[in-house]
N, C-alpha and C positions, 0 to 999 in steps of 0.2 A: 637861135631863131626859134621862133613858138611851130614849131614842126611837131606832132604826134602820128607815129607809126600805126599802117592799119590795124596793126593784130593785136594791139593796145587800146584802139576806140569798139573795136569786136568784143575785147576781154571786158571793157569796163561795161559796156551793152548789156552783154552775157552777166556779168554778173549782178548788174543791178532788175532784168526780167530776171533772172533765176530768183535773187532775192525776193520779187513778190510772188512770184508762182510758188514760195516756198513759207513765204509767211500767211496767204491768204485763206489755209484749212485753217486757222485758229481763228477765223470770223464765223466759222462755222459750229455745230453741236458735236461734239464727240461721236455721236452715232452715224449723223450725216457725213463728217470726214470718214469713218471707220467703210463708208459704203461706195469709198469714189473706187473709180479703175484703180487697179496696179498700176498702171503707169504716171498716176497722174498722183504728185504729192499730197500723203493724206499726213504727214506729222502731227503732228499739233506739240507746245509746250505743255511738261510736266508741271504739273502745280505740286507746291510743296503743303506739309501737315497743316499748316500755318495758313495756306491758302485755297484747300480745299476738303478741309478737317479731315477727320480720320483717327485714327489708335497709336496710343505712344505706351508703349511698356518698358519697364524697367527689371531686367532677371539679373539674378544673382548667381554665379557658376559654384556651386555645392565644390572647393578647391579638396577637400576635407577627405570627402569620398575619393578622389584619386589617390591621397596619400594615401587612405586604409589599401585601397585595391592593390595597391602599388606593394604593401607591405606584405596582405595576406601572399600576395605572388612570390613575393622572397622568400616568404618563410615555406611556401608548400616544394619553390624549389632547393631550398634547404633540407628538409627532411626525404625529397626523394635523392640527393647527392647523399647524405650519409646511410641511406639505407642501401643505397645502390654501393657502395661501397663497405659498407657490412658493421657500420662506426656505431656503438650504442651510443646511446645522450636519452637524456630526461628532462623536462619540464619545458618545452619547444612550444614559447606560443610569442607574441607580440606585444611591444609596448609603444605606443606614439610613432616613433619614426625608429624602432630600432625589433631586430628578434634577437632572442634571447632563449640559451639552453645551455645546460651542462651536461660536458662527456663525462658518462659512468668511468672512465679510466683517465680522470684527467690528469691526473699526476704524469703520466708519459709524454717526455716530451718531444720523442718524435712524433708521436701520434699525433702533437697538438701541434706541431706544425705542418704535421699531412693536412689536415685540417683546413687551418691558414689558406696554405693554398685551393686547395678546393672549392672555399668559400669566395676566394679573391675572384678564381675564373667564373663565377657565378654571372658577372659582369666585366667582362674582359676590355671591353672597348674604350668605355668613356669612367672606368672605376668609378663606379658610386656607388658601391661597398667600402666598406673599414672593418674589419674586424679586430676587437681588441677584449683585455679580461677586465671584469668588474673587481679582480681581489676576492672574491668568493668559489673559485671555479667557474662561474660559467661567462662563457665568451657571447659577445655582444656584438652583433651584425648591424651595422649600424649604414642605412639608406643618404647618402649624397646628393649635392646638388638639386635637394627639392626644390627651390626658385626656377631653375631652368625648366624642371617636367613642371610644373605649373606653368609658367609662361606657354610651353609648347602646348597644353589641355584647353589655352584660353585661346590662343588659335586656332585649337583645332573647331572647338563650343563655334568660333564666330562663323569658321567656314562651314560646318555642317548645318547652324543654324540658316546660313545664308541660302543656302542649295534648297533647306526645308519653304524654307519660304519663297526661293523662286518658283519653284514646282506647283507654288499653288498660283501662280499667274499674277500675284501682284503685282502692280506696275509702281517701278522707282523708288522702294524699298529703303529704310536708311540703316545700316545697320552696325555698330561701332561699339569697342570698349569704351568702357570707363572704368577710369581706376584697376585697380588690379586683379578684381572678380566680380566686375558687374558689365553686363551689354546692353546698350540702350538700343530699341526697336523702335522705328517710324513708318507707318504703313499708310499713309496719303489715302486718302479717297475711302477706306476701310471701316464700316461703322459698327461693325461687329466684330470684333479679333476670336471670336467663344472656338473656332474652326485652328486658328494660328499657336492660338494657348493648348489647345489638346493637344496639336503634332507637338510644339515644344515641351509638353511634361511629359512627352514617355522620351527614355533613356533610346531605347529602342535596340536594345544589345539580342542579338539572334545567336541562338545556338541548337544544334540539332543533338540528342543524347537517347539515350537507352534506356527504353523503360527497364527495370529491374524486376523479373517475375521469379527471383529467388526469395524474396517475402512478401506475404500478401498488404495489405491495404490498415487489415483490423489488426495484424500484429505490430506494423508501425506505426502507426496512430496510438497505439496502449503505449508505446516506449520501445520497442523491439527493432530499431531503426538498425539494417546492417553498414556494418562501416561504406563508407566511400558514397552513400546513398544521402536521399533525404525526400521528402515530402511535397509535392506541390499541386496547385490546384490548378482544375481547367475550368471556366466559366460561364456554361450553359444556359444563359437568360436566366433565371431565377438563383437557380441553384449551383451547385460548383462538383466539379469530380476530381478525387484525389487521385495522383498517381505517388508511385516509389520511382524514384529516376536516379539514375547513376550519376554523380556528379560529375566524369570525365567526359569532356566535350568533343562529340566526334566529330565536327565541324561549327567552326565559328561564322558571323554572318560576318566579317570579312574578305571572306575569301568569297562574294557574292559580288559579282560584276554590272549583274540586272536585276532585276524586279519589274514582274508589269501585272497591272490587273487583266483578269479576263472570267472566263463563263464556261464550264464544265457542265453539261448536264443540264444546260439553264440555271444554275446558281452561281453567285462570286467565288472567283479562285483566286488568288496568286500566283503565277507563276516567276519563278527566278531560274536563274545561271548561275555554276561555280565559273571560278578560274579552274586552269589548268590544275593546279597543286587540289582544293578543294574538289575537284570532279573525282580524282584520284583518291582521294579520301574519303567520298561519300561514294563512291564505285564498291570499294572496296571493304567498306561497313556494312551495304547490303547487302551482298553476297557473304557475308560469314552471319550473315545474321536475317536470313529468310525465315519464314513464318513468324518472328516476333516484333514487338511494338518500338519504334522509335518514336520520340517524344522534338515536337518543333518549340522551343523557349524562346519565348520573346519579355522578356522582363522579369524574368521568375516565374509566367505563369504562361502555362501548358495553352498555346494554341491550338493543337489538335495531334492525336495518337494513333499515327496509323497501322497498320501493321503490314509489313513488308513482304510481297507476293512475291517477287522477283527483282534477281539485283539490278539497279539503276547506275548503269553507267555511261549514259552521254552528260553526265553534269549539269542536267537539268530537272526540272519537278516541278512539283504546286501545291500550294497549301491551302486545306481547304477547311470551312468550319462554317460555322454560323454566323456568314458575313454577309452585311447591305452592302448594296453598290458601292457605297459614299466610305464604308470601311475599307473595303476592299482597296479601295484606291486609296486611301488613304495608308493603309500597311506596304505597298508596294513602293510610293513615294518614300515612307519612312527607310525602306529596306535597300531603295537607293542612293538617299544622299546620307547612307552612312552613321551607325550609332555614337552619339553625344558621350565624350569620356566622364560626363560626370553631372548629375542628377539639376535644373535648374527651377529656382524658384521665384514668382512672380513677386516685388518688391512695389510696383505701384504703377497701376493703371491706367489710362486715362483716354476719355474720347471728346473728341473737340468735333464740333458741330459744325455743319457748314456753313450757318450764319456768319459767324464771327469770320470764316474765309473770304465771304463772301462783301462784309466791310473792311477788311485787308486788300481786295480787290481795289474795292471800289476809292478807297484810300488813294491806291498807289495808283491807280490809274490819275485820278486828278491830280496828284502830285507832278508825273508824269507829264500831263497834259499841260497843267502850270507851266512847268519847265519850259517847254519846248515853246509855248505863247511866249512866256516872258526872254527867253534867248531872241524868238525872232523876232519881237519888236525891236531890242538894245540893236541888232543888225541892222536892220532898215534902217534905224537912226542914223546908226554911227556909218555905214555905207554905202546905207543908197540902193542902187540896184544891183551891186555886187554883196551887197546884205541877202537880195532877193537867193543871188547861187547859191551864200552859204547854205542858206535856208531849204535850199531844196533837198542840198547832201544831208542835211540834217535832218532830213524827213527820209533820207535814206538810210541813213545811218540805222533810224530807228528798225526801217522795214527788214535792213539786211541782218542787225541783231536779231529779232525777233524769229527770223528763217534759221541761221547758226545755231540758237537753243532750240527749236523745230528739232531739225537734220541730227544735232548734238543729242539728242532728246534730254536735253539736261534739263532737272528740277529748280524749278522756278520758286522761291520762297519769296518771302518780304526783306528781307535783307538784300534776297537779288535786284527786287525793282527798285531797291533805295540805290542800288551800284547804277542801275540804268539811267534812273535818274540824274544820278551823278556824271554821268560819261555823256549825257546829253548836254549840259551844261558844259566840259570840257571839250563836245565834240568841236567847237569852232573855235578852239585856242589857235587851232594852225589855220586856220583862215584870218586870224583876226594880223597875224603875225607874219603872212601873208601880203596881206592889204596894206598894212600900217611900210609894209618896204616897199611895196610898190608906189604909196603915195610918197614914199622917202626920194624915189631916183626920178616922182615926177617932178618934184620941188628941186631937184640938180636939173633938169631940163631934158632929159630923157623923153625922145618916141616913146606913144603907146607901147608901140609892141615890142621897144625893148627894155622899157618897164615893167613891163609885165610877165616877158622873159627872166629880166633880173630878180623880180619879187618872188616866183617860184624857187628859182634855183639856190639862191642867196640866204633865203629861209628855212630852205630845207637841215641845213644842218642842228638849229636849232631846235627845228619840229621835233626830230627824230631823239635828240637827246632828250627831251623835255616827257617824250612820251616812254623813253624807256626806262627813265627812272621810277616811272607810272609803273609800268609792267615789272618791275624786281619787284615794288613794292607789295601789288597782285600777287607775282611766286609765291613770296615768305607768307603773305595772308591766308594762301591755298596750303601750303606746306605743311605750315604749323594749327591752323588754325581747325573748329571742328564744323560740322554740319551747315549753320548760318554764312559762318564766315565764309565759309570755301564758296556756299552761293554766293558772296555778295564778289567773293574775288574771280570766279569764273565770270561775271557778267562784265566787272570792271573792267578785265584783262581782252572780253571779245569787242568789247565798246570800244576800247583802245586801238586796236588793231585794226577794228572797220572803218572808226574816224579817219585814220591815216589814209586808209584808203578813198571814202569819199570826199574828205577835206580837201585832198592834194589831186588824187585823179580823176575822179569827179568834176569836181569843180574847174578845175584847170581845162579840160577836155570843152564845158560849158562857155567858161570864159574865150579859149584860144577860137572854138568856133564864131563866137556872136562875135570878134573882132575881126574875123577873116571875111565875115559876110558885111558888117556893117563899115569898114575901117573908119572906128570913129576917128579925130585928129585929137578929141580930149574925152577924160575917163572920169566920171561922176561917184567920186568912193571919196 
């Protein structure tokens, strides 16, 4: 019997007003939606680079510099393992992916297998050390598994990159590998990147160290450099000031959990937070080290040298210099989502204007609009005034799509609205297949109403199959697919889903009422 439960003509009610109450901020101006109440739907659809221009970069992850970083670190911890151990060797430096030295006594061969092991626990977990002899005496440390720390450097580049640019409020970002060390950046709506490109080229590696006041400035600038030390400058608007800094890091900016800008005195500051481990390390470096200068590294070069009045130990600070507002905030962004493992370089540019979005627009909209004309003339045709219902679900279909990339805030490209397009045209497959059974059991002599009973129920199985071989094919387009595709498959797949819904409960709701109220004795389809 054509029976439909209340909480079922509620749901379908509910959700065809929710659908316009949720698509109608996109009639509006971005400002004008951004100014409605809270409570009142302000969404709107993301436009994609494609449809409301914007900046497309292409970086290249410097993979090169991990592997040197990767090696210097083996080899420094190499020479502290045999010096802590009392092992003489000679000629301890690095070649490509391996270090290389020879023991003064290498003829002994337990010594050279004290050695061995030594060297093997260097990396005890996932061995990627080898140590073996070139035939001349000296043994060869040879680094593992570089594909893998590369793969992990290029996840780490995307997610830090990604953090760097939400912080700056972009809206719907696209951000993805390509290839095996290059990310492509898509920043919609962004006409300028000169802000995006700065944060991406500093490395942004923090580290806090010790001025070294055991040689002066003019003796290591001549050559007089003492071991473990070296040279760096701080850059004071014009000019620059050298310091002698100790190479050993007394804290790293990892071990920093915050950063925020603020205002000390009326000027820009930075203030940051360690973790636990970090508070306890920089507690404890102040206190052994009152009245002298510690040095804040950010990139190799001296942001500011303060000198140390009293130890700091709640694990917090602020760093202060010759900073504008807009720096300021910008170093504390930097110092929270985290230093880049490895140096990035801009490969090719590009900004796309909003004209050209703006005929992408206008395109897809008449395409669009075509569509949905020419569907609902062939209905009228081919059914009459149950042409009329399809046609109204079909105008819902569109409105309730529209509200789901709203609410989704999913990015809308030109590939999306060609899927829209397309789901529009598919929406009244289940109507048509629908219709076609109901005028089937009226031709066996079937009652209206249990023609119209049979036509729903009896079509249902094929709807459903017909439409989920739609949505696998959606999955694998979203799955595998990049940037474009995945729009044109998220619109595909919600088109799909919402037809079903206004095809079948819609409609059906439309039709079982106008026969309950009119009992026609015959059906004009």
């Amino acid at each position: 019997m054509l029976h439909i439960p209340k909480w079922k003509i509620v749901l379908i009610i509910a959700t065809c007003v929710l659908g316009i109450l949720y698509a109608l901020p996109n009639l509006l101006s971005s400002e004008t939606a951004d100014e409605l109440p809270s409570w009142i739907p302000h969404e709107q659809v993301n436009l994609g680079l494609d449809l409301q221009g914007g900046s497309y970069l292409l970086l290249e992850v410097d993979l090169q510099a991990v592997l040197k970083e990767r090696m210097i670190s083996l080899s420094d911890a190499v020479r502290t393992t045999l010096r802590k151990e009392r092992i003489k060797y000679t000629g301890l430096h690095v070649e490509k992916d391996a270090v290389i030295f020879k023991l003064m006594n290498g003829q002994d061969e337990a010594l050279r297998d004290k050695v061995y092991k030594l060297l093997f626990k260097l990396e005890p977990n996932d061995g990627e050390a080898s140590v073996t002899s070139d035939g001349n005496g000296r043994l060869v440390l040879s680094a593992q598994a570089l594909a893998l720390r590369e793969k992990a450097a290029m996840e780490q580049t995307r997610e830090i990159v990604q953090r760097r640019i939400d912080e700056t409020g972009t809206r719907e970002p696209l951000i993805q590998q390509q290839g095996t060390d290059r990310i492509l950046i898509q920043l919609p709506g962004l006409g300028d990147p000169s802000r995006i490109k700065k944060l991406l080229g500093q490395t942004a590696k923090l580290a806090f160290r010790m001025v070294d006041h055991g040689a002066s400035v003019e003796e290591a600038q001549e050559g007089r450099l003492p071991p473990g030390s070296e040279i760096l400058m701080e850059h004071a608007g014009d000019s620059t000031i050298p310091y002698v800094i100790r190479k050993t890091v007394v804290v790293s900016g990892e071990m920093l959990v915050d950063s925020q800008p603020g205002f000390n005195e009326g000027f820009p500051v930075v203030t940051f937070r360690f973790d636990s481990v970090g508070a306890r390390k920089f507690g404890e470096a102040t206190r052994q080290n009152v009245g002298r200068q510690f040095a804040i590294i950010l990139d190799n070069k001296v942001i500011s040298a303060p000198v140390i009045n009293e130890p700091i130990m709640g694990g917090s600070g602020q760093i202060s210099g010759r900073f504008t507002v807009q720096q300021a905030s910008d170093l504390a962004l930097l110092l929270r989502a985290g230093a880049l493992p490895a140096p990035l370089t801009i490969l090719e540019e590009r900004t796309i204007g909003p004209g050209l979005g703006a005929d992408s627009i206008e395109a897809g909209e008449r395409a669009t609009v075509l569509a949905i004309i020419l569907v609902a003339i062939f209905m009228f045709i081919a059914y009459a005034s149950f042409g009329g219902v399809a046609n109204t679900a079909l105008v819902f279909n569109m409105i309730i799509l529209i509200a789901a990339l709203s609410v989704l805030q999913a990015t809308l490209t030109l590939p999306g609205i060609a899927g829209i397009a397309l789901t529009l045209g598919m929406a009244v497959d289940a109507n048509v297949l629908i219709y076609e059974r109901i005028k089937e059991e009226l031709r066996l002599g079937k009652k209206v109403f249990s023609a119209v009973d049979a036509g729903y129920s009896r079509a249902m199985a094929t709807i459903i199959d017909s439409n989920i071989t739609t949505l696998i094919g959606a999955m694998f387009l979203y799955q595998f697919g990049t940037g474009p595709i995945r729009g044109f498959a998220v619109t595909l797949a919600l088109g799909i889903i919402i037809s079903m819904f206004t095809s079948i409960s819609l409609t059906r709701l439309i039709v079982v009422t106008y026969i309950k109220w009119k009992r026609p004795q015959t059906l004009s389809i």
